[in-house]
KOLGU-4560 file (N, C-alpha, C; in nm, 3 decimals, padded with zeros to 5 digits):
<recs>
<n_xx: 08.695 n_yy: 11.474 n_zz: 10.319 ca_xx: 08.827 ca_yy: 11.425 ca_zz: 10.283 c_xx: 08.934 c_yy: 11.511 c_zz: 10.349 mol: A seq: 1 type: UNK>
<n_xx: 08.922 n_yy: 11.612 n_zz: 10.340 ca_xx: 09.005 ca_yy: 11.741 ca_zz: 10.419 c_xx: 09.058 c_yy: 11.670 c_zz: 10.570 mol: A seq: 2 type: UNK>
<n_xx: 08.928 n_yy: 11.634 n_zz: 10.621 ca_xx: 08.928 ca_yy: 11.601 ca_zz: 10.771 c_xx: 09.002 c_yy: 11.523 c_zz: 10.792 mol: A seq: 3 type: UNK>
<n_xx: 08.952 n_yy: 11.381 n_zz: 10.743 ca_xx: 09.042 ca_yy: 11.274 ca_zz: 10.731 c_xx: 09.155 c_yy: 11.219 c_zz: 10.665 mol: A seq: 4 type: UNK>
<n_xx: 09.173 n_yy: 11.282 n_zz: 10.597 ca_xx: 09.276 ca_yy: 11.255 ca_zz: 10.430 c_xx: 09.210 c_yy: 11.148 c_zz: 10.356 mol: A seq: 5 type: UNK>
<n_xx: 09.152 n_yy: 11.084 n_zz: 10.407 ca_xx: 09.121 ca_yy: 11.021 ca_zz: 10.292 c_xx: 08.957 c_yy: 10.959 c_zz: 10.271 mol: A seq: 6 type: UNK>
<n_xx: 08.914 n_yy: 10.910 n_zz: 10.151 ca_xx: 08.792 ca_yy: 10.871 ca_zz: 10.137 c_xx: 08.783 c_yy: 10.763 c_zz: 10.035 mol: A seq: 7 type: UNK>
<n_xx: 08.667 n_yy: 10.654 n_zz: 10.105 ca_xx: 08.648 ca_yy: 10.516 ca_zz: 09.968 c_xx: 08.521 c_yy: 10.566 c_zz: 09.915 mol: A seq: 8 type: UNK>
<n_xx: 08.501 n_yy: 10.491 n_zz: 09.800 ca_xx: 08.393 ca_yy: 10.487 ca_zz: 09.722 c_xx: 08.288 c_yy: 10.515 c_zz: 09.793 mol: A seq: 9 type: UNK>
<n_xx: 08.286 n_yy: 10.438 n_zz: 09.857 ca_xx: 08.145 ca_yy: 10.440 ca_zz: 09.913 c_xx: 08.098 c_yy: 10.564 c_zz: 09.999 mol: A seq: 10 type: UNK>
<n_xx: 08.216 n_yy: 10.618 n_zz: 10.076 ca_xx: 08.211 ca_yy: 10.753 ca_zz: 10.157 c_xx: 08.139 c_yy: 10.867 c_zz: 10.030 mol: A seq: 11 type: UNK>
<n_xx: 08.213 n_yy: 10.876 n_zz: 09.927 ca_xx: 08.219 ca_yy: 10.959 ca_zz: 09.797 c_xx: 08.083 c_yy: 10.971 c_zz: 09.803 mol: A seq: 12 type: UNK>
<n_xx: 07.994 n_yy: 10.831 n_zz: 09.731 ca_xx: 07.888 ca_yy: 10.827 ca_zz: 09.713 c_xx: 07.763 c_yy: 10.858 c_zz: 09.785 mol: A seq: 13 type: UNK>
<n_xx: 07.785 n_yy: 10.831 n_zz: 09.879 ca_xx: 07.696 ca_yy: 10.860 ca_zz: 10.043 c_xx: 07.656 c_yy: 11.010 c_zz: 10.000 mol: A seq: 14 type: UNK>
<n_xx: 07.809 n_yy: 11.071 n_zz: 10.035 ca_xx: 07.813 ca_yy: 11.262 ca_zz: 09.999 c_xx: 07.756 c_yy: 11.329 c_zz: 09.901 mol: A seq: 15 type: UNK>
<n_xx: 07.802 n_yy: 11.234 n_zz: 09.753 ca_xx: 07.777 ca_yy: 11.296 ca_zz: 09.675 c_xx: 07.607 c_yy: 11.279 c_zz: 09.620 mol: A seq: 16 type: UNK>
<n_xx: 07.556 n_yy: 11.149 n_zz: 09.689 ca_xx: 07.411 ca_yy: 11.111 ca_zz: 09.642 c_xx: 07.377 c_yy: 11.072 c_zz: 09.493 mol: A seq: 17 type: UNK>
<n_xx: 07.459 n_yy: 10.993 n_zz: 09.475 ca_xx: 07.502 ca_yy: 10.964 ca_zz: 09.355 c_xx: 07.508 c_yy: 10.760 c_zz: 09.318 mol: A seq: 18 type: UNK>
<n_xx: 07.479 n_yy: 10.720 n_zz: 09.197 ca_xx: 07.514 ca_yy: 10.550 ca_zz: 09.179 c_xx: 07.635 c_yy: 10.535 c_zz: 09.181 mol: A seq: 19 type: UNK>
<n_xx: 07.739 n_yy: 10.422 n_zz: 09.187 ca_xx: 07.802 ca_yy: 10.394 ca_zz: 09.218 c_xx: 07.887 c_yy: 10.386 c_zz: 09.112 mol: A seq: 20 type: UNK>
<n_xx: 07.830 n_yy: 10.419 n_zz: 08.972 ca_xx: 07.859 ca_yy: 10.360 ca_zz: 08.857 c_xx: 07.919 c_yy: 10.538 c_zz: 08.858 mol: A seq: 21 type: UNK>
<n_xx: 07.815 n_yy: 10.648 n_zz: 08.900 ca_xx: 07.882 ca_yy: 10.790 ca_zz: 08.873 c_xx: 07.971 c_yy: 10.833 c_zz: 08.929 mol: A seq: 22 type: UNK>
<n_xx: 07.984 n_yy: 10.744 n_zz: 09.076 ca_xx: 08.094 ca_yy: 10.773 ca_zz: 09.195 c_xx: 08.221 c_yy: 10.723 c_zz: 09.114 mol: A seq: 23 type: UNK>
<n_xx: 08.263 n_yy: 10.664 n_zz: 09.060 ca_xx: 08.364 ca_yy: 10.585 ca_zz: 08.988 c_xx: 08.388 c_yy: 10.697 c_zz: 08.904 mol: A seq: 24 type: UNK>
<n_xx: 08.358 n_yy: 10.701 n_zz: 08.793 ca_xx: 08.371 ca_yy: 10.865 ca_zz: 08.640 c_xx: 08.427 c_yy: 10.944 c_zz: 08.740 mol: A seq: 25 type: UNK>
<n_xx: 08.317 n_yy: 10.987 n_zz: 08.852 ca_xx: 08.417 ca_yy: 11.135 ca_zz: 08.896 c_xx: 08.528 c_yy: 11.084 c_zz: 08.950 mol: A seq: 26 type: UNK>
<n_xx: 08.555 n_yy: 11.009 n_zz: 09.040 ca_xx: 08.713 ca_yy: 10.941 ca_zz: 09.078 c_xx: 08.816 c_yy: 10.959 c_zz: 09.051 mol: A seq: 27 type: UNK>
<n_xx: 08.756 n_yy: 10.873 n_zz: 08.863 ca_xx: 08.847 ca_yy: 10.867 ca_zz: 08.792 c_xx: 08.914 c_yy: 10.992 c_zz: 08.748 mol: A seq: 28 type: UNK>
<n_xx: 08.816 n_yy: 11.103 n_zz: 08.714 ca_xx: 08.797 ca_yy: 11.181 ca_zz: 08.642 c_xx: 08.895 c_yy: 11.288 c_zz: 08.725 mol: A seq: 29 type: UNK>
<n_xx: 08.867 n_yy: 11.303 n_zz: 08.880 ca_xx: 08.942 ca_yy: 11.370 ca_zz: 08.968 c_xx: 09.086 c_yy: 11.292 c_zz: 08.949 mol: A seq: 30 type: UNK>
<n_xx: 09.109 n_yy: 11.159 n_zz: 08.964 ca_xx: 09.228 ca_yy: 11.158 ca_zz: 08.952 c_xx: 09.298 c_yy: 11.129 c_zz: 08.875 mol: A seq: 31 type: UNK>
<n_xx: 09.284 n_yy: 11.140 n_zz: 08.734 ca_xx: 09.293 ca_yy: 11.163 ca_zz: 08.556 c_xx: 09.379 c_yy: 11.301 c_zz: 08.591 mol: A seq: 32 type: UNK>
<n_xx: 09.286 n_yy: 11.414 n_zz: 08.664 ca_xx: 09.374 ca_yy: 11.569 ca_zz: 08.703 c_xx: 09.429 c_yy: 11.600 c_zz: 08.772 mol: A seq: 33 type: UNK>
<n_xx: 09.478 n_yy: 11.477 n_zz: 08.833 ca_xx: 09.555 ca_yy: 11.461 ca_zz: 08.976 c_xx: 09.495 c_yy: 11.579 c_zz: 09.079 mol: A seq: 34 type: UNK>
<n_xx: 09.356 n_yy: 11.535 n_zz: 09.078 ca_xx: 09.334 ca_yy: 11.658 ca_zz: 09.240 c_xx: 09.335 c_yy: 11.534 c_zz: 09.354 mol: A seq: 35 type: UNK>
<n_xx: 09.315 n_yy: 11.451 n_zz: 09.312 ca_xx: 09.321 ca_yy: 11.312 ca_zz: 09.428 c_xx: 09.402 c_yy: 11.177 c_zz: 09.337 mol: A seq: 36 type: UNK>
<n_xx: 09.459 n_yy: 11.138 n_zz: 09.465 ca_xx: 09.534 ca_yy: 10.988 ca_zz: 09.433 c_xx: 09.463 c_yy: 10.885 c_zz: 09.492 mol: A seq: 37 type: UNK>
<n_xx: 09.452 n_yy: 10.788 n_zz: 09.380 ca_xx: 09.424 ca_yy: 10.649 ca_zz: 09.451 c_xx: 09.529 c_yy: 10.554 c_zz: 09.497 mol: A seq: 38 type: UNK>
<n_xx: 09.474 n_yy: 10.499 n_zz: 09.613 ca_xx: 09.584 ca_yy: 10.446 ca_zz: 09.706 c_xx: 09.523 c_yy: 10.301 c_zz: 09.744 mol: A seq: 39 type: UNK>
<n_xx: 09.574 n_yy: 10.181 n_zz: 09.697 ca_xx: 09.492 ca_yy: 10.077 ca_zz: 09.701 c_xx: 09.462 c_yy: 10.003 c_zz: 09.548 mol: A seq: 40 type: UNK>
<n_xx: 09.438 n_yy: 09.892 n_zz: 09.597 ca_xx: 09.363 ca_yy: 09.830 ca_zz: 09.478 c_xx: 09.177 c_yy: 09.752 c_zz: 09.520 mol: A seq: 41 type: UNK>
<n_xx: 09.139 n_yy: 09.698 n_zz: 09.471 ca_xx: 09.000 ca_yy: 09.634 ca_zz: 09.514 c_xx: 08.956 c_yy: 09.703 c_zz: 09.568 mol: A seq: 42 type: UNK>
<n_xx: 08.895 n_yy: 09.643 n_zz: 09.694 ca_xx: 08.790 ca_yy: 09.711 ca_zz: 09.829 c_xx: 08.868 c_yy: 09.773 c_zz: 09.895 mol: A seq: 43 type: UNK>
<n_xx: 08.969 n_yy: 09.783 n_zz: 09.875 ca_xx: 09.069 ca_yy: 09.838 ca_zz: 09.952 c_xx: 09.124 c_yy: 09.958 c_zz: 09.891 mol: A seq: 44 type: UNK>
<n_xx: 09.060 n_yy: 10.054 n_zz: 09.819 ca_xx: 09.075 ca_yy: 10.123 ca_zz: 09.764 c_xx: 09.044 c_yy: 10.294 c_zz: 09.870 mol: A seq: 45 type: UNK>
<n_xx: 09.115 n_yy: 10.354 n_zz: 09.861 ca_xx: 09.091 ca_yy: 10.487 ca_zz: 09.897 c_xx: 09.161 c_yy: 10.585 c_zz: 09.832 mol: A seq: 46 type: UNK>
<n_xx: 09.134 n_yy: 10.717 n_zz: 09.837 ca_xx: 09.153 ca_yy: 10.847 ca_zz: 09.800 c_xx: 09.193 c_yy: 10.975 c_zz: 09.852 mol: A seq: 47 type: UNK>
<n_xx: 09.287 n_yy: 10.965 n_zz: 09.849 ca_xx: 09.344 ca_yy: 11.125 ca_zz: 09.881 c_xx: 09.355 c_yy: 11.236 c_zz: 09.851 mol: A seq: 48 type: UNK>
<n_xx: 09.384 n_yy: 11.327 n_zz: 09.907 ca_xx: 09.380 ca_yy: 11.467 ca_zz: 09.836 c_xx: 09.516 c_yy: 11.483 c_zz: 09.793 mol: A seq: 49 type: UNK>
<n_xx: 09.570 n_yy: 11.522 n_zz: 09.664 ca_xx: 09.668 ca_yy: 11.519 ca_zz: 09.629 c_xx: 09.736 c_yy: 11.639 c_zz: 09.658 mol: A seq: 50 type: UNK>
<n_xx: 09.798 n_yy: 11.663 n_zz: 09.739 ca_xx: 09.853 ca_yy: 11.790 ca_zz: 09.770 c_xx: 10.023 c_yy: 11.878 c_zz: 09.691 mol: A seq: 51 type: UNK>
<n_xx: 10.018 n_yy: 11.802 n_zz: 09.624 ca_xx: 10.094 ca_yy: 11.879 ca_zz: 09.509 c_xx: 10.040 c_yy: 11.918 c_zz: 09.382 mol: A seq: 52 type: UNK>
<n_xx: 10.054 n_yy: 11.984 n_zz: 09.297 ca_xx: 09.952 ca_yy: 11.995 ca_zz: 09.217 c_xx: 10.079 c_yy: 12.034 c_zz: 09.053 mol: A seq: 53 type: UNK>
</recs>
């Protein structure tokens, strides 16, 4: 994510080796604490690193 700024679900999951159902919780969960923003809605969904904190 660093590299690129940003990452979808599916990138997440690949990395993290994880179901799709757990890739989602942490997401959320990351951006519940604002360390990442979601940007998008649907499939069109991606993630950033939130750089304010």
């Amino acid at each position: 994510m660093r590299n690129q700024g940003s990452i979808t679900r599916r990138q997440a999951q690949d990395i993290l080796g994880v179901g799709q159902s757990r890739t989602l919780k942490i997401l959320k969960k990351m951006t519940a604490e604002k360390l990442i923003l979601q940007v998008g809605k649907g499939k069109n969904v991606e993630y950033h690193l939130n750089k304010v904190k």
